[in-house]
C-alpha positions in Angstrom: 0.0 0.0 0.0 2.8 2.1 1.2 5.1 1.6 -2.1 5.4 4.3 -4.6 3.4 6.5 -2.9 3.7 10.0 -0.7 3.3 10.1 2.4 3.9 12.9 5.0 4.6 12.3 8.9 3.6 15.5 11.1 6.5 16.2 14.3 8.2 13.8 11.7 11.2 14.9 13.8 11.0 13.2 17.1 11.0 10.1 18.2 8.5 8.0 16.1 9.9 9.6 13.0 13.3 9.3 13.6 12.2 5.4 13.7 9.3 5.4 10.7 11.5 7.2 8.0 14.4 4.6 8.1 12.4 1.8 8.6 9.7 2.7 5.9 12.1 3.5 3.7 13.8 0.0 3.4 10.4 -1.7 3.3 8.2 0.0 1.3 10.6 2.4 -1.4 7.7 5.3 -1.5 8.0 7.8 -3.7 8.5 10.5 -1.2 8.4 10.8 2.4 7.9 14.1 3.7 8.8 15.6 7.0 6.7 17.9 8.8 7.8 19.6 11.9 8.4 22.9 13.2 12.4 22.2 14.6 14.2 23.6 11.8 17.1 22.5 14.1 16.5 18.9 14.2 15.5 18.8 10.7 18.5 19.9 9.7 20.4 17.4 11.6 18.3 14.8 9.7 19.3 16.1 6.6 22.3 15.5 7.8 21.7 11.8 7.8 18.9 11.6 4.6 19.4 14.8 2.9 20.7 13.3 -0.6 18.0 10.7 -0.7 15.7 11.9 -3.3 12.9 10.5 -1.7 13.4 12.5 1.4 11.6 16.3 2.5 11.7 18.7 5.5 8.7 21.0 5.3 8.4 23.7 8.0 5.3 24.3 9.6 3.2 23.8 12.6 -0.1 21.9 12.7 -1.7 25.0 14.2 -1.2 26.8 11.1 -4.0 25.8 8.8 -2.9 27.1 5.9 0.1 26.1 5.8 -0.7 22.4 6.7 -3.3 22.3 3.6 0.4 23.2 1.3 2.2 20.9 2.6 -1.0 17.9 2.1 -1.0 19.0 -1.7 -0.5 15.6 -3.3 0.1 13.4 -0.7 -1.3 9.8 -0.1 -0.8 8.7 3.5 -0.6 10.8 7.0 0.7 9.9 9.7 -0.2 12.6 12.7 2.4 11.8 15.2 2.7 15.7 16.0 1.6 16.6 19.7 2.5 18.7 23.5 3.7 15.6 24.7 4.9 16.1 28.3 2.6 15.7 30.9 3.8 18.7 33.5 4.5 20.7 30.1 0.4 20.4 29.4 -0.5 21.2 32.9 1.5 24.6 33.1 0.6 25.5 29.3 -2.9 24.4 28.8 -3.9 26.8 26.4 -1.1 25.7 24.5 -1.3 21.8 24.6 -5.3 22.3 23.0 -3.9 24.4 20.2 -1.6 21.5 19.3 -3.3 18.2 20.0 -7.0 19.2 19.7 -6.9 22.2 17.5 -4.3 20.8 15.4 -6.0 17.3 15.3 -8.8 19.5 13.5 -6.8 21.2 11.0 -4.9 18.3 9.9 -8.8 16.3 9.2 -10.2 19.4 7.4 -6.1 19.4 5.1 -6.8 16.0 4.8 -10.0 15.4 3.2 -9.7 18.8 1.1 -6.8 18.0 -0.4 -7.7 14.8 -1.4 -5.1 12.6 1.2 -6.0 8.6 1.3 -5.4 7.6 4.5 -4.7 9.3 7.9 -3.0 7.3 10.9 -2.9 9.3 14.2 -1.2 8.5 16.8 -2.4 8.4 20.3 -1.4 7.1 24.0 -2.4 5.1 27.3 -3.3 8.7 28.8 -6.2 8.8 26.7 -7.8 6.0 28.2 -9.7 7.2 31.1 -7.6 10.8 31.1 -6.5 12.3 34.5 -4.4 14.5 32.9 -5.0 17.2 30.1 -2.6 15.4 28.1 -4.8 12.5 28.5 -7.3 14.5 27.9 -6.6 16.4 24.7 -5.4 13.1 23.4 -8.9 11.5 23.9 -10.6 14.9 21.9 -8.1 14.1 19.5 -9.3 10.1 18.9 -12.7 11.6 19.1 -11.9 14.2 16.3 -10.1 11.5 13.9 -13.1 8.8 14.6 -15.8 10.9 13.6 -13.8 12.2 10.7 -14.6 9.6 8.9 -18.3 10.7 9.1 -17.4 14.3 8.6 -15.4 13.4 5.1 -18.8 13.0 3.5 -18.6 12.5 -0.2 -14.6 12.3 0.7 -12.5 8.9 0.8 -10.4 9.8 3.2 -10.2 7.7 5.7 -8.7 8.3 9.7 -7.8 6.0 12.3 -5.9 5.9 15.3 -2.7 3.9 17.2 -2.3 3.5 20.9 0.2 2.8 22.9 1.8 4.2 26.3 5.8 5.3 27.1 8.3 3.9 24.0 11.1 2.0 25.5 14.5 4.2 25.4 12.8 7.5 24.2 14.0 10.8 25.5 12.1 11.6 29.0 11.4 8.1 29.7 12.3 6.0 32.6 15.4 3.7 31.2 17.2 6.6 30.1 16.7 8.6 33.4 17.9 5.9 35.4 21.0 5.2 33.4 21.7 8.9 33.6 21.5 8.8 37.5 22.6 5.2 38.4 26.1 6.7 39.2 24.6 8.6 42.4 23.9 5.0 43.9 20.3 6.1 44.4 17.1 5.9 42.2 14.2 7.4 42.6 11.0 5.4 42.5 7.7 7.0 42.9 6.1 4.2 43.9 7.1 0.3 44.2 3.9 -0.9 42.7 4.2 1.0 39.3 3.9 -0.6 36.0 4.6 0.2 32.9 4.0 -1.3 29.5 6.6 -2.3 27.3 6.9 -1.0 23.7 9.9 -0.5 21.2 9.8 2.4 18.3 10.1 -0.4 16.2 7.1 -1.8 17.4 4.8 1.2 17.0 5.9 1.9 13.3 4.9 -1.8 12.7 1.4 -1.0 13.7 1.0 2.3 12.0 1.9 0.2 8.5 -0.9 -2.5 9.7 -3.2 0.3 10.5 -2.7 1.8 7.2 -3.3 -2.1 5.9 -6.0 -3.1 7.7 -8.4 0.2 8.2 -11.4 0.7 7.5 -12.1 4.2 9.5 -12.1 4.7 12.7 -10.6 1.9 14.3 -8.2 1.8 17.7 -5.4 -0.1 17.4 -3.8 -1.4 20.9 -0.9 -3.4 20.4 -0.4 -6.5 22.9 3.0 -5.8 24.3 4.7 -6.8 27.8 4.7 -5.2 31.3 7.3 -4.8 33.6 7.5 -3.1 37.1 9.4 -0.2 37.5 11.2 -1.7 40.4 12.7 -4.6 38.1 13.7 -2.0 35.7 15.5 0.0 38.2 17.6 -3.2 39.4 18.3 -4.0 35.7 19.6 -0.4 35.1 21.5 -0.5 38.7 21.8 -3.9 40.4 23.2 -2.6 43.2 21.3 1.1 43.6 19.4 2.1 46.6 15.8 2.7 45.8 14.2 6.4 47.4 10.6 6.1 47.2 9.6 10.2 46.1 5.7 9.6 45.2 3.9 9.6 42.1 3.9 12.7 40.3 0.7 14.9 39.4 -1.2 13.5 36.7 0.9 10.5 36.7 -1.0 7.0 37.4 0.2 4.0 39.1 -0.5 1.6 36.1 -1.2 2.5 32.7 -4.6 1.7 30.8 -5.1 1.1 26.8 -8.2 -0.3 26.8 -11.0 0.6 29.7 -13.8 -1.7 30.6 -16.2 1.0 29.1 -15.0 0.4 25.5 -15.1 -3.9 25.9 -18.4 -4.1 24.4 -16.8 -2.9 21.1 -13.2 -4.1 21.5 -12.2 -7.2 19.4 -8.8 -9.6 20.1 -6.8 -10.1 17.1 -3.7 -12.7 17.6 -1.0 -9.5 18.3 -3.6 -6.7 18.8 -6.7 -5.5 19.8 -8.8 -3.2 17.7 -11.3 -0.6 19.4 -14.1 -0.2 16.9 -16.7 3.4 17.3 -19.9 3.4 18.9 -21.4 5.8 16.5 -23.1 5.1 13.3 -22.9 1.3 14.6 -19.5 0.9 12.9 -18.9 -1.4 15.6 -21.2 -4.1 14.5 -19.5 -3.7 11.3 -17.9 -7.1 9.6 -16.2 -5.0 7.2 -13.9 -3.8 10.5 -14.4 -6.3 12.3 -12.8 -9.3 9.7 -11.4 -12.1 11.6 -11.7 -10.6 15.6 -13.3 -12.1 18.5 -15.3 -10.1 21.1 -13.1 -9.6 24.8 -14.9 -10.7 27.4 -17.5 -8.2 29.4 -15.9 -5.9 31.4 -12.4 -6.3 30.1 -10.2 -3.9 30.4 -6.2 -3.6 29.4 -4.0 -2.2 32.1 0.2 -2.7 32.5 -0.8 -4.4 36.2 -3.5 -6.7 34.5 -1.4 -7.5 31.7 -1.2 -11.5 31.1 2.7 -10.8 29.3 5.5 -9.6 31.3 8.8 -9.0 30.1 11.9 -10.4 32.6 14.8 -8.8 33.6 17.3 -10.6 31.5 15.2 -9.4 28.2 14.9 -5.9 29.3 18.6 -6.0 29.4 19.4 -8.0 26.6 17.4 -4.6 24.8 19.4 -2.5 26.1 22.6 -4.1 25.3 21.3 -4.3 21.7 20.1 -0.9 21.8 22.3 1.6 23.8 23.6 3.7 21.0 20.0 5.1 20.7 18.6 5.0 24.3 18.0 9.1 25.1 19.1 10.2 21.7 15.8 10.3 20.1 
């Protein structure tokens, strides 16, 4: 599907896109992939790394600017949304700001999208959207909302939007195996609570399930990838063996466990061998075998949550990953 097309990833400069433009490139050879962020900086260090591959763009531009999001649309195929205020204390502090970007710009790149014509539109969203205490959760629930019912709102349109979940990527800048190897040295790591999980997912991972979104789609699916847990106790001691553990409490807006799937949507979730697809509850899309396809109904009142999780991943994988993977733990 992918192949000799165009496609354009919004904040195509962080972490997911730092992953989906090698990755993609190798496996499908599109015509063009296109690069949309607003870090003229760290777009020029890509081009530092891509910039004589012909099939490779930086566009500047903000999904907050309307206009200049329905340029940068002209001719492509396939979105990827992957733009967003991302940092939960960030959101909390700047509120005004986090709804421009993740619910304002959620809007403008649906209306860039079916008015100029674009095929497909994978957004991607997180475990704070499922049951929000957070405005990042929050705005990134609006956001699912938005792309959901834009497939109603594209009318006459083809364009079709759906939507990727998953929590905190393994090794990404801000997240908890690079913080503890940055502070192992002290002998002391902090743990805001010794009951916290966390789901387990690899960038590698996530780009996987944007191309089986793009695949698979219909409009206005969920996708929840199955993927391990692990407690943040046993990734301290595989970090620092030998550390001393302070226990600082859980930061605002921060939960204990982490939720993809909430016992409120299991009466229109479906279990796929690797996945689990969340189908809408409008226009009765979720009785829909066309979406559906192969899936089974979860059981009533499931619900997917890092504690609950059947799949755990041990210690001596978690540091077989990071043995594999330490060039690029932090960088991205």
């Amino acid at each position: 599907m992918l192949s000799n097309s165009i496609i354009l990833i919004t904040g195509g400069t962080g972490s997911f896109g730092n992953a989906f433009l090698p990755m993609t490139l190798m496996r499908f050879n599109p015509k063009k992939i296109i690069v949309f962020s607003r870090d003229e900086m760290k777009q020029w260090e890509m081009a530092k790394t891509y910039g004589s591959d012909p099939r490779v763009r930086f566009f500047i531009g903000d999904v907050r600017d309307r206009e200049r999001l329905y340029r940068a649309f002209d001719g492509v195929d396939y979105v990827v949304h992957a733009a967003a205020t991302k940092i939960v204390p960030t959101a909390e502090y700047n509120p005004f700001e986090c709804i421009k970007t993740n619910v304002t710009g959620a809007m403008n790149v649906i209306d860039a999208a079916i008015d100029k014509g674009v095929r497909a539109v994978v957004a991607l969203s997180t475990d704070k959207a499922s049951a929000p205490i957070n405005l990042y959760g929050a705005s990134k629930l609006a956001s699912d909302k938005l792309f959901v019912a834009g497939n109603s709102y594209s009318g006459e349109h083809k364009t079709r939007f759906s939507v990727v979940r998953y929590g905190n990527v393994m090794g990404s800048r801000g997240s908890v195996i690079p913080f503890f190897m940055s502070v192992r040295d002290k002998g002391i790591l902090p743990i805001t609570d010794p009951r916290m999980t966390r789901f387990m997912i690899s960038l590698e991972q996530g780009v996987e399930l944007v191309w089986h979104a793009f695949e698979d789609m219909v409009g206005g699916e969920v996708y929840v990838k199955k993927i391990p847990s692990m407690k943040v106790t046993d990734i301290a001691r595989v970090i620092a063996p030998d550390a001393k553990h302070e226990i600082v409490g859980i930061r605002p807006g921060e939960k204990l466990h982490e939720q993809m799937i909430g016992a409120e949507d299991a009466s229109h979730t479906y279990e796929y061998d690797s996945y689990y697809k969340v189908l809408p509850a409008i226009n009765n899309w979720s009785a829909d075998s066309k979406r559906i396809k192969n899936g089974k109904a979860v059981a009533e009142a499931f619900s997917y949550t890092s504690d609950g999780n059947p799949d755990w991943m041990t210690p001596d994988s978690l540091a077989r990953w990071i043995d594999q993977n330490r060039s690029k733990i932090g960088a991205i």
